[in-house]
C-alpha positions in Angstrom: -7.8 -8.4 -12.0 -9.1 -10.4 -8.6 -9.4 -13.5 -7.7 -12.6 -15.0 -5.5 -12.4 -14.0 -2.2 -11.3 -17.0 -0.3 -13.6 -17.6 2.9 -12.2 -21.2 4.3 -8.6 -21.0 6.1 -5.8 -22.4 3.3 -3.7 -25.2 3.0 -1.8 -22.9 1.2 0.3 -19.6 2.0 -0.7 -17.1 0.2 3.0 -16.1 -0.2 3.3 -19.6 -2.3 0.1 -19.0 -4.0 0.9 -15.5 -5.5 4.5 -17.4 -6.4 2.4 -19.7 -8.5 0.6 -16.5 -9.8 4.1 -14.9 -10.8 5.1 -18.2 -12.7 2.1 -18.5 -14.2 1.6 -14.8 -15.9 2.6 -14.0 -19.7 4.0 -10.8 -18.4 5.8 -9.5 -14.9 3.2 -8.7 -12.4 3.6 -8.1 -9.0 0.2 -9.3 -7.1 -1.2 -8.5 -3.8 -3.3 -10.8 -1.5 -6.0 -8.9 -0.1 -9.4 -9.6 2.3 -9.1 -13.2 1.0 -8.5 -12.1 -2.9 -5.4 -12.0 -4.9 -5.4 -8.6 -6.5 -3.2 -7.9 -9.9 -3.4 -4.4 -10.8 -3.6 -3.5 -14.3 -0.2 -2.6 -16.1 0.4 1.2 -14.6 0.7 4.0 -16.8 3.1 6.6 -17.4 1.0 9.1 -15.3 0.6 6.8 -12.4 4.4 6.0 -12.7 5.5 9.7 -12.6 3.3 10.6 -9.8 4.4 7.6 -7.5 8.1 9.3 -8.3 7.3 12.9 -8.2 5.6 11.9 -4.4 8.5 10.1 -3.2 10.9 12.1 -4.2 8.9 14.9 -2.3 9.1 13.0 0.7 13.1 12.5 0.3 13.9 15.9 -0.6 11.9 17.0 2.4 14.6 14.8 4.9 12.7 11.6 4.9 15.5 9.2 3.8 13.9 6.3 4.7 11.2 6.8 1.8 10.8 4.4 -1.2 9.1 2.0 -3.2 8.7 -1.4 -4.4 8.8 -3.0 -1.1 5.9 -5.4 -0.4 5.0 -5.9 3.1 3.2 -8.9 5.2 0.4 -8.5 7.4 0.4 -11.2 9.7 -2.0 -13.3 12.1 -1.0 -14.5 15.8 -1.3 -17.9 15.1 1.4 -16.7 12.0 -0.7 -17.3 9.0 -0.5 -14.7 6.7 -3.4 -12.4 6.3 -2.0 -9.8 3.9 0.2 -9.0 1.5 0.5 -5.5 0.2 2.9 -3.4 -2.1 2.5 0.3 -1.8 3.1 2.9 -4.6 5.2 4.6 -2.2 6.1 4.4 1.4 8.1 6.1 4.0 9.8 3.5 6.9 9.9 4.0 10.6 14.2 3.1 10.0 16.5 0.8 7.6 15.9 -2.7 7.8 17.4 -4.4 10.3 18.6 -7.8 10.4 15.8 -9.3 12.2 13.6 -7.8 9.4 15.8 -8.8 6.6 15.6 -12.7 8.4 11.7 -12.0 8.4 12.0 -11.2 4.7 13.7 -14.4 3.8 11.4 -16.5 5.6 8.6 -15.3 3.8 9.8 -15.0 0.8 10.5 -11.6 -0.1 8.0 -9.7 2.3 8.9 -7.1 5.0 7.0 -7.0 8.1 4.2 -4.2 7.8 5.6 -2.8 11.2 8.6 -1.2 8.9 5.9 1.7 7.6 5.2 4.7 9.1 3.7 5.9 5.7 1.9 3.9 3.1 0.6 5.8 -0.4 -1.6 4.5 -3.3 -2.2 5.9 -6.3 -5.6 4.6 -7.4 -5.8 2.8 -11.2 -8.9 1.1 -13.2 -9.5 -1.1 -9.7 -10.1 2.3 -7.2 -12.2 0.4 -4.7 -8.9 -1.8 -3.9 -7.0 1.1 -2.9 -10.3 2.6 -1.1 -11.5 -0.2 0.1 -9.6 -3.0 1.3 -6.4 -1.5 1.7 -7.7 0.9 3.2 -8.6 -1.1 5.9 -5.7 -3.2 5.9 -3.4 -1.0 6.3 -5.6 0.7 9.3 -6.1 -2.5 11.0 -2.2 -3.3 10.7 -1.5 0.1 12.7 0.1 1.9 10.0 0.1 5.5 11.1 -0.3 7.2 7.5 -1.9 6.3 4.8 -2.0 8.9 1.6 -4.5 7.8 -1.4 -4.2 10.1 -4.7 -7.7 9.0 -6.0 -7.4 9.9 -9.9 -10.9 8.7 -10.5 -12.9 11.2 -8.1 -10.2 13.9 -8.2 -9.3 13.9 -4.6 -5.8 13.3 -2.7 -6.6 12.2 1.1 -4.3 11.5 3.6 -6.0 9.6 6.8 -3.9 9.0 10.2 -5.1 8.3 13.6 -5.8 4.2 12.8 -8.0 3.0 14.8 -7.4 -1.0 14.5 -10.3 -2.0 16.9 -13.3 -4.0 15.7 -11.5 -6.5 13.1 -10.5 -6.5 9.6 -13.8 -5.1 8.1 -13.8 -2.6 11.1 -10.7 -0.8 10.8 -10.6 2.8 10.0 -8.3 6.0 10.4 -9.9 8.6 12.5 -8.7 11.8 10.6 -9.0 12.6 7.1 -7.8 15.6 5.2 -9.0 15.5 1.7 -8.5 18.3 -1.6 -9.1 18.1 -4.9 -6.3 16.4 -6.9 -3.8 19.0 -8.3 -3.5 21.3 -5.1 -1.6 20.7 -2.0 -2.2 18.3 0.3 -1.3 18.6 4.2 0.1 15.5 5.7 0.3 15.1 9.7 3.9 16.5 11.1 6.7 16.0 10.5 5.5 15.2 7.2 5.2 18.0 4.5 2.8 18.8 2.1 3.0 16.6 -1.0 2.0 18.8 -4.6 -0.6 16.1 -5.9 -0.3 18.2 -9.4 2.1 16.0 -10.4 -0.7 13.0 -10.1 -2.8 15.4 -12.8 -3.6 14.5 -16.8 -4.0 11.6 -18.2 -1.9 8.2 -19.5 -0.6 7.9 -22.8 
């Protein structure tokens, strides 16, 4: 589920506002704010669940013990509003949170600073064009320098680096992009290895 995009500055953070969002659901969610929106993705599934854990497990038996998930992470404007707010399925970090990022997290309420990723990684559900879309360009405009999308509903894994943050929110865009079809390997940019996306194959039960 989204919310209307929001076009006006507002009054509010939108760290408060998805707070109010949390408090307000029948069930645990864990929402996003996104272009303006406030994104809740839909329940995940087994498969989605698996494939998140099967990929960063990869990454951590491959050396990269800084990988994980369940982090969310704040994009950030210079006048220190907050633009975005993002969760990743899975992540690798450029180190262990320091205790200038941990202070950062406590001021805003439970959000790292996006500068912590070197690696960000969706796995697309019912909402694809979030994950393709907005994110997308949020994470490129924030600098992140690796972005992996398993994209169940077209049957392609991508990984894009090279961000090119230039030309605002709606502008941002990786310059490289290595796509196959879901279920076969796919290459990452060094040092990263390649992650088996077959374990992002079938279907939820």
């Amino acid at each position: 589920m989204t919310a209307d995009p929001v076009t006006e500055p507002m009054a509010q953070d939108p760290v408060d506002l998805l707070i109010a969002f949390e408090e307000a659901a029948d069930t645990p969610i864990r929402p996003e704010f996104i272009e303006g929106m406030v994104v809740v993705a839909p329940q995940p599934g087994n498969l989605h669940n698996h494939g998140a854990s099967e990929l960063y497990f990869q990454l951590r038996s491959a050396g990269f013990r800084h990988a994980g998930f369940g982090n969310g992470y704040r994009i950030g404007l210079k006048d220190e509003r907050t633009r975005t707010l993002v969760v990743p399925d899975f992540y690798v970090q450029l180190r262990t949170p320091t205790e200038v990022d941990e202070a950062y997290r406590r001021v805003h309420k439970g959000w790292y600073p996006i500068e912590l990723l070197a690696l960000a990684g969706e796995i697309t559900s019912t909402n694809h064009e979030i994950d393709s879309g907005p994110k997308y360009r949020s994470y490129a405009g924030a600098g992140v320098p690796v972005y992996v999308l398993i994209h169940r509903a077209e049957g392609v894994a991508c990984a894009f680096s090279d961000p090119v943050p230039e030309g605002g929110p709606s502008g941002a865009h990786y310059a490289t992009r290595t796509e196959v079809e879901l279920g076969r390997p796919l290459p990452l940019p060094a040092p990263y290895p390649a992650l088996d996306t077959s374990v992002c194959t079938g279907a939820d039960g």
